[in-house]
N, C-alpha and C positions, 0 to 999 in steps of 0.2 A: 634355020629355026628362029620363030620370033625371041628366043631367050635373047641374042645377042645386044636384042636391044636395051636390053634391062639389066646386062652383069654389071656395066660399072657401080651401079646404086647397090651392089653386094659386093663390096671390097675383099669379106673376109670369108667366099665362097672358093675351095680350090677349082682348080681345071679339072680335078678326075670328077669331082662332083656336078659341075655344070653336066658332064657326059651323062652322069648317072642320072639328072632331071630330066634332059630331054628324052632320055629311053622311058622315062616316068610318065612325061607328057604322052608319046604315044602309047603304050600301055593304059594309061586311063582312058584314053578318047576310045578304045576298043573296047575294054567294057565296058564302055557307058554306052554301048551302042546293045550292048545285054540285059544293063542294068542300070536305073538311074540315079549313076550316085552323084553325078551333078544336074544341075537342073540343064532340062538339053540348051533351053534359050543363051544358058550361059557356056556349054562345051567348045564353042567355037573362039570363046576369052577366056581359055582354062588361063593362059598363062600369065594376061592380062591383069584380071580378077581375081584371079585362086591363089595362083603359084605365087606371084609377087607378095600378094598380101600375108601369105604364109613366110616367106623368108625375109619377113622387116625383122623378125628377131635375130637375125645372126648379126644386125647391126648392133644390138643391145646386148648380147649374151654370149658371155665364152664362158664354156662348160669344162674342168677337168673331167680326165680319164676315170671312166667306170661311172660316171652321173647315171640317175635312174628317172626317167621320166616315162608319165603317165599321161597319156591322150588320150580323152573323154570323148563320150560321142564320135568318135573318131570318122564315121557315114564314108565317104570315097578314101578315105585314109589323107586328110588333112586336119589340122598339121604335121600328123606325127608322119607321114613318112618324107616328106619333104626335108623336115628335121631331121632324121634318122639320117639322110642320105648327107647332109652337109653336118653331123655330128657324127660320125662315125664308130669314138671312143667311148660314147654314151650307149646308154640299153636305152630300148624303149619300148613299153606296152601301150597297144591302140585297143580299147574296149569299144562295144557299141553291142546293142542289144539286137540287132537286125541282122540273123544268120546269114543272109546271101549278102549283103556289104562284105562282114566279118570276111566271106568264104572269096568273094573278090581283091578284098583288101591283101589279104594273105598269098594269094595267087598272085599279086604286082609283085611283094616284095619278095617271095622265094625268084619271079622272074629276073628282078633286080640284085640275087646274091646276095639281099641286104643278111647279113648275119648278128646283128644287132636288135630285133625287130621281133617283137611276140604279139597275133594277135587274138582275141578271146573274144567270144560272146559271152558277154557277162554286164550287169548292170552294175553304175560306179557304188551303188548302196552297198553292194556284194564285197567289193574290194577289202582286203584287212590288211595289206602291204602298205605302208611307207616310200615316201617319192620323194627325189629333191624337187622335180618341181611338177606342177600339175599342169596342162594345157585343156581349153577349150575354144571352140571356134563356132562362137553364138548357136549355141548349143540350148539353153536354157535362159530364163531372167535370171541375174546377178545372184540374189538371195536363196533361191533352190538351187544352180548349181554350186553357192559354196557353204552348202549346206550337206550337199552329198560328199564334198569332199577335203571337209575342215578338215579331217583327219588323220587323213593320208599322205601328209605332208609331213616331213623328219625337220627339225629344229638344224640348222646351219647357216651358214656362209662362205664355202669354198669356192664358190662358182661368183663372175663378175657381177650375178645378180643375188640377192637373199636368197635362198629356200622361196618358194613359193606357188600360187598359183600366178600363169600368164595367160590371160583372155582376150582374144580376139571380138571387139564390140561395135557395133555403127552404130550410128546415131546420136539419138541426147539417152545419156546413161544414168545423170544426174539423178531422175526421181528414183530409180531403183535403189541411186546408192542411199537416198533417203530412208530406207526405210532398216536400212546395214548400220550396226556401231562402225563395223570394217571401211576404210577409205582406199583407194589406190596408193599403194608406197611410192609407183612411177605410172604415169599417165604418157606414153609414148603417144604423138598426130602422123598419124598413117600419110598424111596429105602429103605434111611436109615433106616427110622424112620419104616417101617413094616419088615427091616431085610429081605427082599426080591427081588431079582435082577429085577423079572419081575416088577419090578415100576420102574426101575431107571431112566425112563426117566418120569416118572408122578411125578408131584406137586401139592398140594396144593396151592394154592394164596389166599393172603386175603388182599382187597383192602378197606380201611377204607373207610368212610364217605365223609374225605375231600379229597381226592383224588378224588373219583368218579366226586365230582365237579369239578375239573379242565378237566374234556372231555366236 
């Protein structure tokens, strides 16, 4: 599998989990030959493009036991299942308002035994639950999605990063955040940090607790 070329840049991925992405990888390339929850141009560098880009947070982030994360827009079930699968001790909820994603998504992760893993058709405006931390993957512009989900977020720091929202971003993010009281608390370069030119303009953000309050 192409993964092997890419584990050393995830130090802090075990061996059962690597097993559990590749059953992940073919699992999605099957659906998506039902349903398009990646763009087809790009199914052939799920793992390239998708999957890597999704697991630069296990470089940034160690979760304790019982963490509760929220995956927004979640569409083919990225991030959250990727994370679900190398967080194992965490719960995680993947929302998206698009029935047949929702009805795919859920069909990977019962396939994968993930028992950690809830997922709902539901819009994040809906949400009343509290999250240590919130995930999106250019889902929205900056300022609506953290709009929808200032508040879903619980006040802490047990986990190696703040409480917070982490958003997956390309490009210049800059004028968006013009228009935010809120700044990045940590600005992760996808580039660097995956050794890959095709991220150089993708970031990471992660927007602690108390910033989101100031939007």
């Amino acid at each position: 599998m192409k993964l092997i070329f890419f584990k050393h840049l995830f130090p802090n991925i075990t061996e059962n989990s690597w097993e559990l992405l590749e059953t992940w990888v073919d699992l999605l390339k099957e659906w998506n030959k039902k349903i398009n929850l990646i763009s087809r141009k790009d199914i052939e560098a799920l793992e390239e493009r998708h999957l890597m880009h999704c697991l630069a947070v296990t470089n940034v982030l160690k979760l304790k036991p019982g963490a509760q994360i929220l995956d927004v827009g979640t569409g083919g079930g990225l991030p959250g299942l990727p994370m679900a699968i190398c967080y194992p001790e965490a719960q995680f909820t993947l929302i998206d308002s698009i029935g047949k994603k929702v009805n795919a998504v859920a069909n990977i992760s019962d396939s994968l035994g993930l028992k950690n893993v809830e997922v709902l058709q539901i819009r994040a405006e809906a949400i009343e639950t509290k999250f240590d931390f919130i995930t999106g993957r250019a889902v929205k512009n900056l300022p609506e999605f953290i709009n929808w989900i200032k508040n879903n977020v619980r006040s802490g720091s047990d986990h190696s990063l703040e409480n917070g929202l982490l958003y997956w971003k390309g490009g210049l993010f800059e004028n968006e955040l013009s228009t935010l009281k809120a700044q990045p608390s940590n600005s992760f370069k996808l580039g660097v940090m995956l050794k890959n030119s095709y991220f150089s303009e993708k970031f990471l953000l992660h927007f602690c607790n108390h910033e989101l309050q100031k939007v």
